[in-house]
Kinemage of the C-alpha trace (Angstrom):
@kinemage 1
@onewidth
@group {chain A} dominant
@subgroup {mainchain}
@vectorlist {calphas} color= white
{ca unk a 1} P 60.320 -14.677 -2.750
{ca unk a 2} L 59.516 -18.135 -1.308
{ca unk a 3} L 55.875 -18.539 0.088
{ca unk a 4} L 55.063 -20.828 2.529
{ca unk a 5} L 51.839 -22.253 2.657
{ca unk a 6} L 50.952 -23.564 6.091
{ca unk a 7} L 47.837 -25.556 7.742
{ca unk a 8} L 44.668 -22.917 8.286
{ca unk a 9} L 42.158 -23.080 11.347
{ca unk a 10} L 39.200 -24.593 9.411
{ca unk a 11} L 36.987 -25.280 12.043
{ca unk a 12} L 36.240 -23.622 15.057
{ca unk a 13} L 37.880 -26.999 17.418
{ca unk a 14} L 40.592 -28.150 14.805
{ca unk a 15} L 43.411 -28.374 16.301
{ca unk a 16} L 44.975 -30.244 13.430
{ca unk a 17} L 44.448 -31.801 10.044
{ca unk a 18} L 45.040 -34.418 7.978
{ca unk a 19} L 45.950 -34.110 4.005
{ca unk a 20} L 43.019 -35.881 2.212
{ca unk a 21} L 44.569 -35.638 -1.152
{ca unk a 22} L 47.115 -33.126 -2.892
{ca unk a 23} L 45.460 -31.373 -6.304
{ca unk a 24} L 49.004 -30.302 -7.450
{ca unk a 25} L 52.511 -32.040 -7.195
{ca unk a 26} L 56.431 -30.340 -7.464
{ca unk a 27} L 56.676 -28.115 -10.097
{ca unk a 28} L 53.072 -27.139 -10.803
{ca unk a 29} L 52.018 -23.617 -11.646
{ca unk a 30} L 49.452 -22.674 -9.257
{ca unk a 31} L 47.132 -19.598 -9.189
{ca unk a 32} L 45.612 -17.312 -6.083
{ca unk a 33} L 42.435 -19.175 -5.258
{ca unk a 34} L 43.537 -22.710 -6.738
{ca unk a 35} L 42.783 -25.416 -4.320
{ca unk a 36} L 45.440 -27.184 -4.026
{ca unk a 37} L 44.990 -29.789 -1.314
{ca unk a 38} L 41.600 -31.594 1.123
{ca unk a 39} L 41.861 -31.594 4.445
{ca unk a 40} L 40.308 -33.429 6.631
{ca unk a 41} L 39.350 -31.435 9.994
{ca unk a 42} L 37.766 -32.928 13.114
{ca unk a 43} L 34.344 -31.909 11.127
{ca unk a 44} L 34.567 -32.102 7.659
{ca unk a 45} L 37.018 -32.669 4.356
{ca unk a 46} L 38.051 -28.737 3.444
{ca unk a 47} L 39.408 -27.568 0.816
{ca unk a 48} L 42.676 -25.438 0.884
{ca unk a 49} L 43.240 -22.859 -1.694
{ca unk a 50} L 46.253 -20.570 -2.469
{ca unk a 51} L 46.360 -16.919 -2.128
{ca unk a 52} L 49.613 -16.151 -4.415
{ca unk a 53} L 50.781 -17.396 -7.593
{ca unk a 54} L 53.805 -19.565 -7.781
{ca unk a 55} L 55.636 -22.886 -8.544
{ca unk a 56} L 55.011 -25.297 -6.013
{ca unk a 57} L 58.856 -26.200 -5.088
{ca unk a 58} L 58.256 -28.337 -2.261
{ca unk a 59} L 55.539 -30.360 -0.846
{ca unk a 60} L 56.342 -31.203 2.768
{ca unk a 61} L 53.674 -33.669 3.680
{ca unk a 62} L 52.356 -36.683 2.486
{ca unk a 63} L 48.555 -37.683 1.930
{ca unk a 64} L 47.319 -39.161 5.405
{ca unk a 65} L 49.834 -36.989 6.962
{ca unk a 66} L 48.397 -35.152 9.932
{ca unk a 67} L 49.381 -31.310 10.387
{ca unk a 68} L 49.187 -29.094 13.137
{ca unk a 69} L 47.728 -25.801 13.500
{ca unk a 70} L 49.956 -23.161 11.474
{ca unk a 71} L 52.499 -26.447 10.500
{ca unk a 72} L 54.065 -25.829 7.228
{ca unk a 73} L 52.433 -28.265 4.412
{ca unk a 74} L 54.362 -26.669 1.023
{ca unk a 75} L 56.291 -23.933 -0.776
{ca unk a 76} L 55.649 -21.670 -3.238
{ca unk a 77} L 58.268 -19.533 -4.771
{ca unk a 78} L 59.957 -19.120 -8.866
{ca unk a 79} L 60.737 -22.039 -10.382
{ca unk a 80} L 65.144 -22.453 -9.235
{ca unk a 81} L 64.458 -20.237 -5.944
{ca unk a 82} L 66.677 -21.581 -3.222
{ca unk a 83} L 64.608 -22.367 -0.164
{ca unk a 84} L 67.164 -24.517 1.607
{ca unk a 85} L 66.578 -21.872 4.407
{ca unk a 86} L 63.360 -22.843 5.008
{ca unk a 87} L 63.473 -26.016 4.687
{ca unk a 88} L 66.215 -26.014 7.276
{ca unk a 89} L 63.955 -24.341 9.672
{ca unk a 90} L 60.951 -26.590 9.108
{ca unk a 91} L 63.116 -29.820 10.324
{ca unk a 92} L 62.657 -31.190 6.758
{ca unk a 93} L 65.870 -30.638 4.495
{ca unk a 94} L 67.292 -34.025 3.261
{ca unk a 95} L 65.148 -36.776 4.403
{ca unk a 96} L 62.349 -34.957 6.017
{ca unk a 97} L 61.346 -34.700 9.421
{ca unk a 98} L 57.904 -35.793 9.227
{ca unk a 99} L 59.199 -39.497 9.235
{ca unk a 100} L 61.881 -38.936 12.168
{ca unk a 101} L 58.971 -37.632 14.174
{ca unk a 102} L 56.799 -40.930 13.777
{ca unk a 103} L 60.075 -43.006 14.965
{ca unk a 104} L 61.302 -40.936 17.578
{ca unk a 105} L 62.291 -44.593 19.590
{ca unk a 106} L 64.731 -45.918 17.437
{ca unk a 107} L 67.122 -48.582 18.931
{ca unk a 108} L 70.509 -47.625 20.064
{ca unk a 109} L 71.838 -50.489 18.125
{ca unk a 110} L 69.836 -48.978 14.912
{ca unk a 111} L 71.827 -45.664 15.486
{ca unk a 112} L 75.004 -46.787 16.266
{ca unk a 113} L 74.438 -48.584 12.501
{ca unk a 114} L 73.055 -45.317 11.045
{ca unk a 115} L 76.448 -43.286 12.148
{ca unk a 116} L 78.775 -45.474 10.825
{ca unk a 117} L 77.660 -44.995 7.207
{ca unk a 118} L 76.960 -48.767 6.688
{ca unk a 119} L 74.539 -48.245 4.294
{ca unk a 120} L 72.209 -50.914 5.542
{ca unk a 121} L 68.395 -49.856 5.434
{ca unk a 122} L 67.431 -50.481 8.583
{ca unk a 123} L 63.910 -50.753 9.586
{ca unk a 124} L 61.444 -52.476 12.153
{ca unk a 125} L 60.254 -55.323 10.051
{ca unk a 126} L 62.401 -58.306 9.713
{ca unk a 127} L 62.260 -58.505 6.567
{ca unk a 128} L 64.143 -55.532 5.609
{ca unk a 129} L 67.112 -55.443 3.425
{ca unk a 130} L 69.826 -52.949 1.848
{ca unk a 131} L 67.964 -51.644 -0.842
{ca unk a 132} L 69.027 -50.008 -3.636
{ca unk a 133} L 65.827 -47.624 -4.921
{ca unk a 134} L 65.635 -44.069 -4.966
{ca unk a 135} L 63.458 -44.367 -1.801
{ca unk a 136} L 66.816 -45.012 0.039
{ca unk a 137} L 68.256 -42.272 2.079
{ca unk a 138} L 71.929 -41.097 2.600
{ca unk a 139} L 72.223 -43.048 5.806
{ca unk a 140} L 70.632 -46.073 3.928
{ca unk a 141} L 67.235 -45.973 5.998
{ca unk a 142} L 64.295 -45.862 3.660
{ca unk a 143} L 62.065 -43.369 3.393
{ca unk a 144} L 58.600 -43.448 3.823
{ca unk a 145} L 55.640 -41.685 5.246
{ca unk a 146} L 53.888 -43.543 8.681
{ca unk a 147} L 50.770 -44.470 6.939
{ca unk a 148} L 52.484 -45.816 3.842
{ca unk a 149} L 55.086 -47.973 6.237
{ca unk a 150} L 51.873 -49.208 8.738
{ca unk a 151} L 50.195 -50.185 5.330
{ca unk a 152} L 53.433 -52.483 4.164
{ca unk a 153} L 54.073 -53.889 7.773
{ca unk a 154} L 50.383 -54.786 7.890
{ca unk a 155} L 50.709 -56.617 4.303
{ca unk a 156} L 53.800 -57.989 4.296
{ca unk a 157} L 55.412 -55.723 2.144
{ca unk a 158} L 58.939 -55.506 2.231
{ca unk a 159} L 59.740 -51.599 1.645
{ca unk a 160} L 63.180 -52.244 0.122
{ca unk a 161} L 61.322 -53.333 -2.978
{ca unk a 162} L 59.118 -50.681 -3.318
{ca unk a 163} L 59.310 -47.937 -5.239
{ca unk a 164} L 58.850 -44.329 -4.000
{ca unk a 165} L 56.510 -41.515 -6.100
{ca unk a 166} L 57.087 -39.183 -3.287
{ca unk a 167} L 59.611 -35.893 -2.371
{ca unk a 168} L 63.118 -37.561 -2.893
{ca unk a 169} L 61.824 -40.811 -3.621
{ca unk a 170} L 59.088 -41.306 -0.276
{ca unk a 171} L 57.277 -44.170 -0.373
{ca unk a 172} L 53.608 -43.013 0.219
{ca unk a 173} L 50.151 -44.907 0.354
{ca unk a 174} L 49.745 -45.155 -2.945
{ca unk a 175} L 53.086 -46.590 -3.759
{ca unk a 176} L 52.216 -49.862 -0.977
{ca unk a 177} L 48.203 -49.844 -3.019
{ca unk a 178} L 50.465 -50.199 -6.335
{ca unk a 179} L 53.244 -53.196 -4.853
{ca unk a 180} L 49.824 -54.925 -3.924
{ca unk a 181} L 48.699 -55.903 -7.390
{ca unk a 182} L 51.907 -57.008 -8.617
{ca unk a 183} L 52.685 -58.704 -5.156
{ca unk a 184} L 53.329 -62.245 -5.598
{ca unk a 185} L 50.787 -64.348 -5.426
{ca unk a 186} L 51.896 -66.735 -2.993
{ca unk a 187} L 51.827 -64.739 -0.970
{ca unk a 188} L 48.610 -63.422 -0.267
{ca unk a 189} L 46.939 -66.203 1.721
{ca unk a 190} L 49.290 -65.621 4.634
{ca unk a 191} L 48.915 -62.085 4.145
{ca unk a 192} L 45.332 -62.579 4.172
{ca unk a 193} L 45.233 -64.649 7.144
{ca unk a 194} L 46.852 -62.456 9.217
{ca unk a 195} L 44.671 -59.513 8.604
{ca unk a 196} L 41.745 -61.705 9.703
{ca unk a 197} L 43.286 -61.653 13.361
{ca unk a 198} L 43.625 -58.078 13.643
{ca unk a 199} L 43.396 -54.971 12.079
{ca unk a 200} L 44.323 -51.306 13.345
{ca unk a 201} L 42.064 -48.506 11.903
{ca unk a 202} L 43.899 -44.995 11.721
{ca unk a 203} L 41.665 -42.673 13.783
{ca unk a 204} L 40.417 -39.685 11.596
{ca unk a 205} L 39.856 -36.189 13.039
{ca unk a 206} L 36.426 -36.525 13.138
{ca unk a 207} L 36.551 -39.625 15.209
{ca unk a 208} L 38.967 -38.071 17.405
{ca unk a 209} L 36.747 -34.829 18.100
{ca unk a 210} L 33.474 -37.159 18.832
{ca unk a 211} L 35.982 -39.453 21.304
{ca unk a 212} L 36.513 -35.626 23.052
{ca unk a 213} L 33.761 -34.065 22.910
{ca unk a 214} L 31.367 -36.764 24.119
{ca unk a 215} L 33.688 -37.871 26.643
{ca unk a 216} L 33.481 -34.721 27.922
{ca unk a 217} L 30.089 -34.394 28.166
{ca unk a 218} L 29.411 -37.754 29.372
{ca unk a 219} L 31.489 -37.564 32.422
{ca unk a 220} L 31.594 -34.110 33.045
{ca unk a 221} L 27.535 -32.999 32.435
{ca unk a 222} L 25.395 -35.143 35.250
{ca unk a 223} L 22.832 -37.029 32.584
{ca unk a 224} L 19.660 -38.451 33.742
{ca unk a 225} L 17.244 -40.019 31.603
{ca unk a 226} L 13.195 -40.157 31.381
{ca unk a 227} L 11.341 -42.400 28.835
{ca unk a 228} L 7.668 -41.433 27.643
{ca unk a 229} L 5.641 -44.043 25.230
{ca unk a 230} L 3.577 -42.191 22.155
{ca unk a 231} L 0.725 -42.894 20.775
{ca unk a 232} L 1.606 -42.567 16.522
{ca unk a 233} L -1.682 -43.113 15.147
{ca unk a 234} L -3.005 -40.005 14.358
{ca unk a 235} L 0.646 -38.742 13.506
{ca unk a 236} L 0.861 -41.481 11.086
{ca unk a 237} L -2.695 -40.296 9.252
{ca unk a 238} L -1.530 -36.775 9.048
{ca unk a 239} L 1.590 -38.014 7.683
{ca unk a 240} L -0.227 -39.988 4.920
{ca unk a 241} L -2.586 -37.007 4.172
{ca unk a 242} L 0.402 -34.703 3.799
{ca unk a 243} L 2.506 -36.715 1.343
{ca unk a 244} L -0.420 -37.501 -0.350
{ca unk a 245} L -1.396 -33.932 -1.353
{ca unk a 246} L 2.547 -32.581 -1.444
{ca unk a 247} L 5.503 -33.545 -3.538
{ca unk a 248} L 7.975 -33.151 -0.861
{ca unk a 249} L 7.333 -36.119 1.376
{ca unk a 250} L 7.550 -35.521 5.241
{ca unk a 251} L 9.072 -38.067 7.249
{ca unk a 252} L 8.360 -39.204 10.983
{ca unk a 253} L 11.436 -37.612 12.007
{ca unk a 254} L 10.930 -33.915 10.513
{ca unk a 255} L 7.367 -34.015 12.395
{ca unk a 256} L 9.168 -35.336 15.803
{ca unk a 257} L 11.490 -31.766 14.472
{ca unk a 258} L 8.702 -29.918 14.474
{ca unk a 259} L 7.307 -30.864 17.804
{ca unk a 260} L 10.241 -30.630 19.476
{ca unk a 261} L 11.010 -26.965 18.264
{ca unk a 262} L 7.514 -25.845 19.441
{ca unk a 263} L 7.817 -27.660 22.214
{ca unk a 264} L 11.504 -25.615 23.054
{ca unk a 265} L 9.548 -22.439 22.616
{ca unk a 266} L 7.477 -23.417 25.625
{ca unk a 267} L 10.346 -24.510 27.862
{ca unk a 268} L 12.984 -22.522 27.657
{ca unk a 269} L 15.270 -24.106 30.048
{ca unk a 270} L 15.459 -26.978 28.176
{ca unk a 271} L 16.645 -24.930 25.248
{ca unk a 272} L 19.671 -23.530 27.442
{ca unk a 273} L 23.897 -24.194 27.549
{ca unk a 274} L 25.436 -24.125 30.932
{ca unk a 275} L 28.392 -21.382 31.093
{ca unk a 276} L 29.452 -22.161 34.604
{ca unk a 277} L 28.223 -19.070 36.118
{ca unk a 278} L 25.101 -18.235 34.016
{ca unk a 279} L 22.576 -20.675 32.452
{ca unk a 280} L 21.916 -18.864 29.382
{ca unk a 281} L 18.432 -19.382 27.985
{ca unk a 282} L 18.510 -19.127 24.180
{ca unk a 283} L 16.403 -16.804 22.458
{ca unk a 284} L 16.664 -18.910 18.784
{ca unk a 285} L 15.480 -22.716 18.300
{ca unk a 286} L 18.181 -24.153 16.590
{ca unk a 287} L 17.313 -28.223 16.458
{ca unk a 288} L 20.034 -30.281 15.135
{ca unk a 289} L 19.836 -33.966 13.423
{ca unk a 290} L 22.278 -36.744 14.272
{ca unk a 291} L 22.852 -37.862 10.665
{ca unk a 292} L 25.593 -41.343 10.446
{ca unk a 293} L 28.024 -41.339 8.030
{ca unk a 294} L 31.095 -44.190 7.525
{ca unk a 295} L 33.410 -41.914 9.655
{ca unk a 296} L 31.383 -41.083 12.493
{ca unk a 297} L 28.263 -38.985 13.610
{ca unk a 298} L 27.768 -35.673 11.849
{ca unk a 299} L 24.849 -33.114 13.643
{ca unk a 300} L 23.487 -30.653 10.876
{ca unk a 301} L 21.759 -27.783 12.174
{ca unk a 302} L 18.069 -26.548 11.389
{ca unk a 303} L 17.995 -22.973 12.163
{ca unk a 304} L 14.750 -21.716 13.447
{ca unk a 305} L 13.067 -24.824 13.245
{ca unk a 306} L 10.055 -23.602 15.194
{ca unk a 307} L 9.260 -21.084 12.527
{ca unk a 308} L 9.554 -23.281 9.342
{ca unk a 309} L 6.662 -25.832 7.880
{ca unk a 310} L 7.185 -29.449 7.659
{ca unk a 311} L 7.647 -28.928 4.022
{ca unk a 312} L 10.779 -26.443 4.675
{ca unk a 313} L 11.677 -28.529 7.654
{ca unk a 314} L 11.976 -31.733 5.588
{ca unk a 315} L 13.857 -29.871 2.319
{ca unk a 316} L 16.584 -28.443 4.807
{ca unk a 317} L 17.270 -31.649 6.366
{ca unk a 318} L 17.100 -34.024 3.114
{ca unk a 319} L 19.654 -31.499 1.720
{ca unk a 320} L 21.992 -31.332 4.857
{ca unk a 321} L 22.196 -35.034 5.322
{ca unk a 322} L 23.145 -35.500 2.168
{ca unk a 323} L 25.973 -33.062 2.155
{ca unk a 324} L 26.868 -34.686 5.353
{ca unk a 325} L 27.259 -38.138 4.120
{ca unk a 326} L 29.472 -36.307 1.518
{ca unk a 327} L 31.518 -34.891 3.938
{ca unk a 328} L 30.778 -31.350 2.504
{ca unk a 329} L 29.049 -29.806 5.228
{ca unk a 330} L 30.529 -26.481 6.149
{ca unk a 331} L 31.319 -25.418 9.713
{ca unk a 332} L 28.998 -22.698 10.323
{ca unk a 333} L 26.204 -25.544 9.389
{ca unk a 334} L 26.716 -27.931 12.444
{ca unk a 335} L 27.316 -24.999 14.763
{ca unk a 336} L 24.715 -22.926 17.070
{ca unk a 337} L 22.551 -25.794 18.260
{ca unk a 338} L 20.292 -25.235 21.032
{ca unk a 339} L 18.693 -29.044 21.078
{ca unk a 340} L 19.432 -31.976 19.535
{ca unk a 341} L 17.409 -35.220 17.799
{ca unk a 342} L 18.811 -38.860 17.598
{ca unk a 343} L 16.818 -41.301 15.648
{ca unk a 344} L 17.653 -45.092 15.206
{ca unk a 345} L 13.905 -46.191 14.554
{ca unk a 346} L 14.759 -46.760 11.212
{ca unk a 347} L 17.241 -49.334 11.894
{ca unk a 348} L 14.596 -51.005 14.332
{ca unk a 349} L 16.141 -50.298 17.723
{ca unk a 350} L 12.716 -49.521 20.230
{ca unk a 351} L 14.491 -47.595 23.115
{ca unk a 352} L 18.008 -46.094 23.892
{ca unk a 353} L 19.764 -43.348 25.543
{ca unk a 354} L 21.615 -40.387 23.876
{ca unk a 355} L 24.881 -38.558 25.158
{ca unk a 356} L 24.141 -34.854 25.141
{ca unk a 357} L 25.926 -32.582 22.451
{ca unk a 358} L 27.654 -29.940 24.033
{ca unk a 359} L 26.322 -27.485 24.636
{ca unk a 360} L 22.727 -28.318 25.039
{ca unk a 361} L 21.170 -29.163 27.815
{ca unk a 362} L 19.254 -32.189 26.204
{ca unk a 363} L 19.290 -34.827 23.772
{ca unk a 364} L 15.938 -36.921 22.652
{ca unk a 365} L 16.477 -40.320 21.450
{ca unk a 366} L 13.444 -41.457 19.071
{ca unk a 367} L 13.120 -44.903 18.821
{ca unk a 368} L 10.776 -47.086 16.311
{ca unk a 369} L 7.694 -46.899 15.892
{ca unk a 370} L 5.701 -50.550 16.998
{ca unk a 371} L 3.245 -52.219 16.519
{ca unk a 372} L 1.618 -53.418 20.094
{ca unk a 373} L -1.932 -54.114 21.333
{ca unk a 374} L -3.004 -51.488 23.391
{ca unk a 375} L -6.306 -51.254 25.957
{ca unk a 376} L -8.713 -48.179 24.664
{ca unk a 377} L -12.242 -48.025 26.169
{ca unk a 378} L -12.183 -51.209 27.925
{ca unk a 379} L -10.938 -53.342 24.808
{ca unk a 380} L -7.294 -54.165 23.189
{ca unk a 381} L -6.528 -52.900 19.830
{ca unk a 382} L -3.752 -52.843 17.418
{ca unk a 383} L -1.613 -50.105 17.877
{ca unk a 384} L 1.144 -47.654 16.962
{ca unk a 385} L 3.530 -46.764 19.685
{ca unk a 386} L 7.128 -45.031 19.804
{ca unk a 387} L 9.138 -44.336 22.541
{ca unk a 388} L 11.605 -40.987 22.889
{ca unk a 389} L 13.817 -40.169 25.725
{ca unk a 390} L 15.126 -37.220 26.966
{ca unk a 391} L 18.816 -37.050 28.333
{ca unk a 392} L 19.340 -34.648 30.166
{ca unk a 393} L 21.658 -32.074 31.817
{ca unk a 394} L 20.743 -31.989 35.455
{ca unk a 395} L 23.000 -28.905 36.312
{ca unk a 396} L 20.193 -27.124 34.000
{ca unk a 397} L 17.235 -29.196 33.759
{ca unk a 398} L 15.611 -31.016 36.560
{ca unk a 399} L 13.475 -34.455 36.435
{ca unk a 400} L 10.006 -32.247 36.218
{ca unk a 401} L 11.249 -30.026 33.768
{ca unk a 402} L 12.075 -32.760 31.763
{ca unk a 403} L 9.074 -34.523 32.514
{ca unk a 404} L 7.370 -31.760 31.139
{ca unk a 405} L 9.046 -31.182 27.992
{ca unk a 406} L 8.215 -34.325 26.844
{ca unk a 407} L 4.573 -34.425 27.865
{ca unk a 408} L 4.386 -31.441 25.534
{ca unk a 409} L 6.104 -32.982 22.904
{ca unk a 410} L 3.489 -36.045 23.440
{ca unk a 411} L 0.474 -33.980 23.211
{ca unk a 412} L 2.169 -32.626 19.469
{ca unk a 413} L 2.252 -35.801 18.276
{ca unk a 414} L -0.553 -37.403 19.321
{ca unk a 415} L -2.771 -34.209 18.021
{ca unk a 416} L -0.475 -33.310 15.153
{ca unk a 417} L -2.894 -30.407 13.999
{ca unk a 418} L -1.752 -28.479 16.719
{ca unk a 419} L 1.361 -27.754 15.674
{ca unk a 420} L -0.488 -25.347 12.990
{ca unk a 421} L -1.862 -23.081 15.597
């Protein structure tokens, strides 16, 4: 009996993904728990697996494809099985729907040419012929997936020469990567020229859930911002003294963690989530880290920060970002934050302001640490100064609140031996 395999809720938000790659093709023997495609969510690349054992008879959806929610992606069944039936119901016998979908505003003249069988290929570029590959359907329009025919328009590439690799002779990305090298040559400096002038940039799921969520936030949550300027010098001494005497080397921003998580356990409202009726007041300090990555933003979670060492502190998150910038972070590892840290100091930037990550009630932006003359006893001296500030949710947090939060976390840093009482 036929098995369909359809796209699975891999993230909590996901409403729908996009196939990352396909580890099998038609006709492959496949095992319960073989993964046989990566998705990409709105939070990470997942891998699917399958739970039967089968020959995969049809795959339905091309890499770069995006799926929703329960959509139907391939299916399993014994080699011969007849699955015309399902096919029928999934919109995807013959030519395959997927492509229909992406051009649901075809001209009426483009139609009218379709119905009466003239076996032209007709298509939106002007440069498109008859052709006569197998990528060539039974009306004469060729076939090929909306990334793969984006890709071609935006080189050049006329489709009717291409080759397709995919079901029934699709043309798919890596058919238009493959034309490129053996494109002539001539004509790659107009090609070339006009992809200086403009360029569109397929949004990925993880683009499109920052976009949402922080659009949300930003103009739904009433921020307001305070600034507070740190004195570094005696946090940068302990730091020394620390990495001197321990392999695992602590960084500036796993002691602003550890401030911040101590300084949550003494003001709870700041680590609290608005739930329209109730402000709820979280038991757990949960800090997460704002970690960039090609895609987007990714925000690992340390789990009761306030009750780990620097040295644990600074393991968890050198591990974390890493799988991050992998894109192998698991759900249930950027979930359950109570607060959250942004830090561009290492790229130089001295001050900014932070959209809150729903649902906390604050952000802190760290900025760089400078070097400025400051007045002590009377005289200027050199010395080491970083700003933070706190964004805040002012349905849940009000200017003093704030104000005190961070004159907390100020008195951490600038007496760093604190934080071991």
């Amino acid at each position: 009996m036929a098995i369909k395999i359809e796209m699975p809720k891999l993230s909590d938000t996901m409403e729908e993904g996009v196939i990352a790659s396909w580890n099998v093709k038609e006709g492959d023997e496949v095992s319960a728990g073989d993964i046989i495609a990566e998705v990409e969510t709105d939070k990470a690349t997942m891998e699917v697996e399958a739970f039967d054992e089968g020959t995969v008879l049809k795959i339905l959806v091309d890499e770069g494809d995006a799926v929703p929610l329960g959509g139907l992606m391939a299916v399993l069944g014994e080699e011969g099985e007849d699955i015309s039936d399902i096919l029928e119901s999934a919109g995807s016998a013959d030519s395959g729907s997927s492509e229909e979908k992406a051009e649901p505003k075809e001209s009426a003249s483009e139609e009218k040419e379709e119905k009466s069988g003239s076996g032209e290929a007709t298509l939106t570029s002007p440069k498109s012929e008859s052709s006569s590959s197998d990528s060539t359907g039974e009306h004469g329009r060729i076939l090929a997936s909306p990334l793969a025919r984006k890709m071609a328009e935006d080189k050049g590439i006329d489709l009717s020469q291409v080759d397709g690799s995919g079901p029934n002779g699709r043309i798919v990305k890596a058919d238009i990567e493959d034309f490129k090298e053996t494109a002539a040559p001539a004509a790659a400096p107009a090609q070339s020229f006009e992809s200086l002038e403009s360029k569109e940039i397929k949004v990925s799921q993880m683009r499109k859930a920052i976009a949402r969520r922080l659009s949300e936030s930003k103009f739904t949550n009433p921020h307001f911002y305070e600034t507070i300027d740190i004195d570094m010098k005696a946090a940068m001494a302990a730091r020394k003294s620390m990495n001197d005497a321990n392999d695992i080397k602590i960084s500036f921003n796993d002691i602003v963690v550890k401030a911040c998580s101590i300084a949550l356990t003494r003001h709870p409202y700041v680590n609290s989530s608005w739930n329209d009726d109730v402000i709820k007041q979280h038991g757990d300090v949960h800090v997460a880290v704002a970690v960039a990555i090609e895609e987007g933003l990714m925000t690992p979670v340390i789990r009761h920060s306030d009750k780990k060492g620097l040295s644990q502190i600074s393991s968890e998150t050198r591990e974390l970002a890493g799988l991050a910038r992998e894109r192998k972070l698991q759900p249930e590892q950027m979930e359950g934050s109570t607060f959250t840290i942004s830090n561009l100091g290492m790229f130089g930037i001295e001050e900014f302001t932070a959209i809150i990550n729903p649902p906390n009630a604050c952000i802190l932006a760290v900025g760089a640490i400078r070097d400025v003359p400051v007045v002590e006893n009377g005289e200027v001296v050199p010395g080491k100064r970083m700003k933070v500030t706190l964004s805040s949710d002012h349905r849940i947090v009000d200017g003093a609140k704030a104000a005190e939060f961070l004159n907390t976390v100020r008195n951490l840093l600038e007496n760093p031996l604190s934080m071991l009482l």
